[in-house]
C-alpha positions in Angstrom: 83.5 -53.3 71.5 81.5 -56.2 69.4 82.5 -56.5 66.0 78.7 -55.0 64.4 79.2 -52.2 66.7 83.1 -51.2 65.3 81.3 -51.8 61.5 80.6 -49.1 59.5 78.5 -50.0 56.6 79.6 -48.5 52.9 76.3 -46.5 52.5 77.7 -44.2 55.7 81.4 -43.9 54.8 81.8 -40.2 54.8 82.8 -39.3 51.0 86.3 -37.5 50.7 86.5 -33.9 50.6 87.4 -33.4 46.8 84.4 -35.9 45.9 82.0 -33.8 47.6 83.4 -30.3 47.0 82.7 -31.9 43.0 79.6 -32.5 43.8 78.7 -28.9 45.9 80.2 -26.9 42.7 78.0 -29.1 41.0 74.9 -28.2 42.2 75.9 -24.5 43.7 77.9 -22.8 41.0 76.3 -19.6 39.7 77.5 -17.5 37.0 80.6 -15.2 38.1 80.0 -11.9 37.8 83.2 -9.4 36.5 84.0 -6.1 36.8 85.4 -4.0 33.8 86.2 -0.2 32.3 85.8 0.9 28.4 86.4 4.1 27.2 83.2 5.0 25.5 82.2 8.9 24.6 85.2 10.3 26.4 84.2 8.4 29.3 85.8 5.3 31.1 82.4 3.4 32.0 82.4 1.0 35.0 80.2 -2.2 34.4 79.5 -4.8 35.6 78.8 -8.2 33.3 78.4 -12.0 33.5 76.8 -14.9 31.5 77.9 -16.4 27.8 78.9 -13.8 25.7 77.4 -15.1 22.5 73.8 -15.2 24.4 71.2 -13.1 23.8 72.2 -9.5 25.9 70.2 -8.0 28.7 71.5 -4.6 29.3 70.6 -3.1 33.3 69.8 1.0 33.3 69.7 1.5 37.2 68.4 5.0 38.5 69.1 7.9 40.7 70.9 8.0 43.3 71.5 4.4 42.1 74.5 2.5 40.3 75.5 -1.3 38.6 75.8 -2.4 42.6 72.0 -2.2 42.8 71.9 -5.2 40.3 74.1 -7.9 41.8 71.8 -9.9 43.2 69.7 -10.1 39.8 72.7 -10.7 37.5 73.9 -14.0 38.9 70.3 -15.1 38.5 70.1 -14.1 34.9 73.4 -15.0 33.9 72.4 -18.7 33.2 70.5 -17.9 30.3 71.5 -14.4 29.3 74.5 -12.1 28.5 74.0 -10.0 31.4 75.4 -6.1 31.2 74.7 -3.4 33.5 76.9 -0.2 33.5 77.6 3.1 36.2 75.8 6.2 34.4 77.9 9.0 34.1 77.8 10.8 37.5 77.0 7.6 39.1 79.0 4.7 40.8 82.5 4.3 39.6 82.1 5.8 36.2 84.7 8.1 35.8 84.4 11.3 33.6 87.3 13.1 32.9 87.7 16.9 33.3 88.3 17.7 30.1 85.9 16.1 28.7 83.3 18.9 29.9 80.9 16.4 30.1 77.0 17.7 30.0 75.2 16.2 32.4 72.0 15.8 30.9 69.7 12.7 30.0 70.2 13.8 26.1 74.0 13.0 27.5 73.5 10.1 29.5 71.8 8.6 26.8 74.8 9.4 24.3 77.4 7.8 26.5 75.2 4.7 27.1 74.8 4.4 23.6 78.3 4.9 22.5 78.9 2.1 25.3 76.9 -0.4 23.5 78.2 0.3 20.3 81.9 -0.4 21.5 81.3 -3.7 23.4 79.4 -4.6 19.6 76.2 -4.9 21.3 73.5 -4.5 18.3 70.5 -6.0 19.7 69.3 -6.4 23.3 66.8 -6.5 26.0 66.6 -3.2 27.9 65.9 -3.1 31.6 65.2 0.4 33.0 64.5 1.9 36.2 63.4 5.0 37.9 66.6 7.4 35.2 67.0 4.4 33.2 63.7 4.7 31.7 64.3 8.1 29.8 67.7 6.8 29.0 66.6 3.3 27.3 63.7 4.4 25.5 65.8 7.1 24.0 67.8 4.4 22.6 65.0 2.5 21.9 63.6 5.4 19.9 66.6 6.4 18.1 67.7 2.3 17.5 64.0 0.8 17.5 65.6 -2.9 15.4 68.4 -3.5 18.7 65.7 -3.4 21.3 64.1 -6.9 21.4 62.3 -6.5 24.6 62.0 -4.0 27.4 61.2 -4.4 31.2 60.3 -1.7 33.6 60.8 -1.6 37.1 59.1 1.2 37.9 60.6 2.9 34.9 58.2 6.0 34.0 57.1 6.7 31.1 53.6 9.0 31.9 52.7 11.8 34.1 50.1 9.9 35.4 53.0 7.8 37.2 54.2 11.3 38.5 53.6 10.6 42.1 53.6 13.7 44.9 57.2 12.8 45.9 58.2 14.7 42.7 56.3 18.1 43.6 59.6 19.7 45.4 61.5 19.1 41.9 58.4 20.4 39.7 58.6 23.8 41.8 62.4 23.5 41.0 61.6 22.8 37.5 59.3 26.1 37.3 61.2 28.3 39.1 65.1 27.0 39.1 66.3 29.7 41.9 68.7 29.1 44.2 66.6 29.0 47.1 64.4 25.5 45.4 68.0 23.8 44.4 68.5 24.3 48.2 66.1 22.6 49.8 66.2 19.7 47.0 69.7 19.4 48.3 69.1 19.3 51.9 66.6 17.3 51.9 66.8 14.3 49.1 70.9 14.5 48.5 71.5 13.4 52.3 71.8 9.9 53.7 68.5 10.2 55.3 66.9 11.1 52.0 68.9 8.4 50.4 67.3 5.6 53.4 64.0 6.8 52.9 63.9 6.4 49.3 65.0 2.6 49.7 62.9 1.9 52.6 59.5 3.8 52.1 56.7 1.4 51.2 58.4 -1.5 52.7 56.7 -4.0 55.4 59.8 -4.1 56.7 62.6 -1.5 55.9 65.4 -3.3 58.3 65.0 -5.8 55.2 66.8 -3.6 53.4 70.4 -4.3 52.9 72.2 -1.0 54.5 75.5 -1.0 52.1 72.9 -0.3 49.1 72.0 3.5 50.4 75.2 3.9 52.6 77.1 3.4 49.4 74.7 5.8 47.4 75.1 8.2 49.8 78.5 8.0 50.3 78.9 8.6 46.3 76.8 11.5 46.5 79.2 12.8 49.2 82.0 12.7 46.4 83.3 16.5 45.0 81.1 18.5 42.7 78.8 15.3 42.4 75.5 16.9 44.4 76.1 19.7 41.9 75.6 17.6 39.0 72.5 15.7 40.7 71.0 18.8 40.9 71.4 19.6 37.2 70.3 16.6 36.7 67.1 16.7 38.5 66.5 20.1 36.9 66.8 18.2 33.2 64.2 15.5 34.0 61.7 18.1 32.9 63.3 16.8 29.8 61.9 13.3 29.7 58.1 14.9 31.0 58.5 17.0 27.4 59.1 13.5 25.7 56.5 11.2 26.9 54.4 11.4 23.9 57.6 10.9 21.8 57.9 7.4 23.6 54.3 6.7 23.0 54.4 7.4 19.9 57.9 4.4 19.4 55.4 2.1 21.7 52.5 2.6 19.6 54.8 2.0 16.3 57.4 -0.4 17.3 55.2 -2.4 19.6 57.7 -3.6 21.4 57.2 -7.0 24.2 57.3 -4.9 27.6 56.9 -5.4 31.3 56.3 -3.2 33.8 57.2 -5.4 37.2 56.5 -2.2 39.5 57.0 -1.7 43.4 53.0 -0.4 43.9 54.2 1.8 47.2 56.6 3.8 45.1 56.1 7.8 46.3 57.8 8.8 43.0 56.3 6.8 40.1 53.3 5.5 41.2 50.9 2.4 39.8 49.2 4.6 37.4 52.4 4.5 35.4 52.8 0.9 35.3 49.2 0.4 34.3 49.2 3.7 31.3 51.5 1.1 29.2 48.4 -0.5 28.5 47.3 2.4 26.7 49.5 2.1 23.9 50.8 -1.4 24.5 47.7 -3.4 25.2 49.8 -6.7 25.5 51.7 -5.5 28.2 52.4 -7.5 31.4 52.0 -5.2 34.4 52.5 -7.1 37.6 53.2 -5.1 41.0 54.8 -6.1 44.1 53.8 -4.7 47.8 57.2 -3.1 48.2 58.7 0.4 47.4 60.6 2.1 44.4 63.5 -0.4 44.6 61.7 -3.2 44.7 64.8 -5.0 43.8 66.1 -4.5 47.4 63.1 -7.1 48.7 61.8 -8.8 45.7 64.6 -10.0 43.2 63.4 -13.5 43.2 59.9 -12.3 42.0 61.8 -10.2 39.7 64.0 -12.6 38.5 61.6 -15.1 37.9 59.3 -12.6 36.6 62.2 -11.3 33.3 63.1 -14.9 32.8 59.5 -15.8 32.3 58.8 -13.0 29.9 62.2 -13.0 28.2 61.6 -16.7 27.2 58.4 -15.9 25.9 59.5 -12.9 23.7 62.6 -14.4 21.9 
């Protein structure tokens, strides 16, 4: 072999393995995300959390039949500039209610535990975002704490019964005649894995997009003792939030708080005519929609992402 050919010039040495393992974690690293418990309201509240703790908080309110797990694609990419906090709702994910607490499940209740929850991690002001439940739940807060919410973005969070879509009619019959027979067929037919599937996948191009563990873990939640029980009561209560619309907007009329709606337009449940009614008493609202489905989160978190960091910087 000549002597050019056994050569190898400096520029091609391959670098060592710590040098370029400093250099990957360099340019790779993204926020970690942890896993903790508080006892808040009787109630030992799963959450999940990353980013500097003295930045500015954004606190994640997922949805039915939802949990935390439906944000972990979103927190790391928040994390870099935000205190990022999203926990299980009562009933949901790995929350944990105790028996003797005698918990009501109601969204009066889940609104009292999610408050108490932010009052024991000392969290006093904060960016809300709120989907599908976690709409009735934040602006609840928001209406009885209207100084700690600096900003709120919904993804497709309702908050008019013009976003009522015909996906709800099964639970308005419920709502006007609560018999058994109508919390029966709600629970055969939404409180199932297939019902689960289709709530993820319906209005998707292409529903094998969809990450399988996020409904097979719902589902698999659902399946837990006593829970489809309290879904049911649950559902039965949202009638609750339909009663308070005008209460929240009445706070958006008077706190005018920055908001936007970032909605998945082929949503059966709360449909575009939600998103765009925050206009009516916000007219500075964003409202930008996405061709995808109710969790639009499952198929467009980089949009989404993208789309709070945009808005959040623009609103502190």
């Amino acid at each position: 072999m000549s002597k050019a050919a056994s050569t190898v010039k400096p520029s091609t040495r391959p670098k060592s393995t710590k040098a370029f393992e400093r250099v990957a974690a360099s340019q790779f690293t993204m926020p970690r995300t942890s896993i903790h418990t508080v006892e808040a309201d009787g109630v030992r509240v799963f959450y999940r959390a990353a980013g500097d703790t003295t930045a500015p908080v954004v606190l994640l309110l997922h949805g039915f039949p939802a949990s935390s797990f439906m944000f972990r694609e979103l927190i790391p990419r928040l994390a870099d500039h935000y205190r990022v906090i999203a926990p299980d709702l009562p009933g949901f994910g790995f929350t944990e209610v105790p028996a003797e607490r005698k918990y009501e499940y109601s969204f009066d209740g889940l609104a009292s535990t999610v408050d108490a929850f932010t009052k024991t991690l000392k969290i006093d002001r904060y960016a809300i975002y709120v989907f599908d439940y976690g709409a009735p739940i934040g602006l609840r807060l928001a209406m009885a704490h209207p100084e700690r919410v600096t900003a709120i973005i919904s993804q497709n969070g309702n908050a008019y019964e013009e976003g009522l879509g015909d996906a709800w009619d099964p639970i308005r019959k419920y709502w006007a005649s609560p018999t058994a027979e109508n919390r029966e067929v709600i629970r055969q037919n939404i409180l199932t894995l297939e019902g689960t599937r289709w709530q993820y996948t319906h209005g998707v191009s292409d529903p094998a997009s969809v990450p399988p563990e996020s409904y097979t873990l719902d589902a698999a939640l659902l399946e837990r003792p006593g829970n489809k029980d309290i879904q049911l009561d649950l559902f039965l209560d949202y009638a609750s939030n339909v009663k308070l619309y005008p209460n929240f907007q009445e706070y958006f009329r008077k706190s005018k708080p920055p908001l936007l709606a970032i909605w998945g337009k082929n949503d059966p449940f709360f449909v575009p005519a939600g998103a765009e009614a925050f206009r009516n008493d916000l007219p500075n609202a964003k409202v930008q929609f996405l061709d995808t489905g109710h969790f639009a989160i499952e198929t467009h978190v980089i949009e989404i992402a993208a789309a709070m960091k945009d808005f959040l910087g623009n609103s502190h």
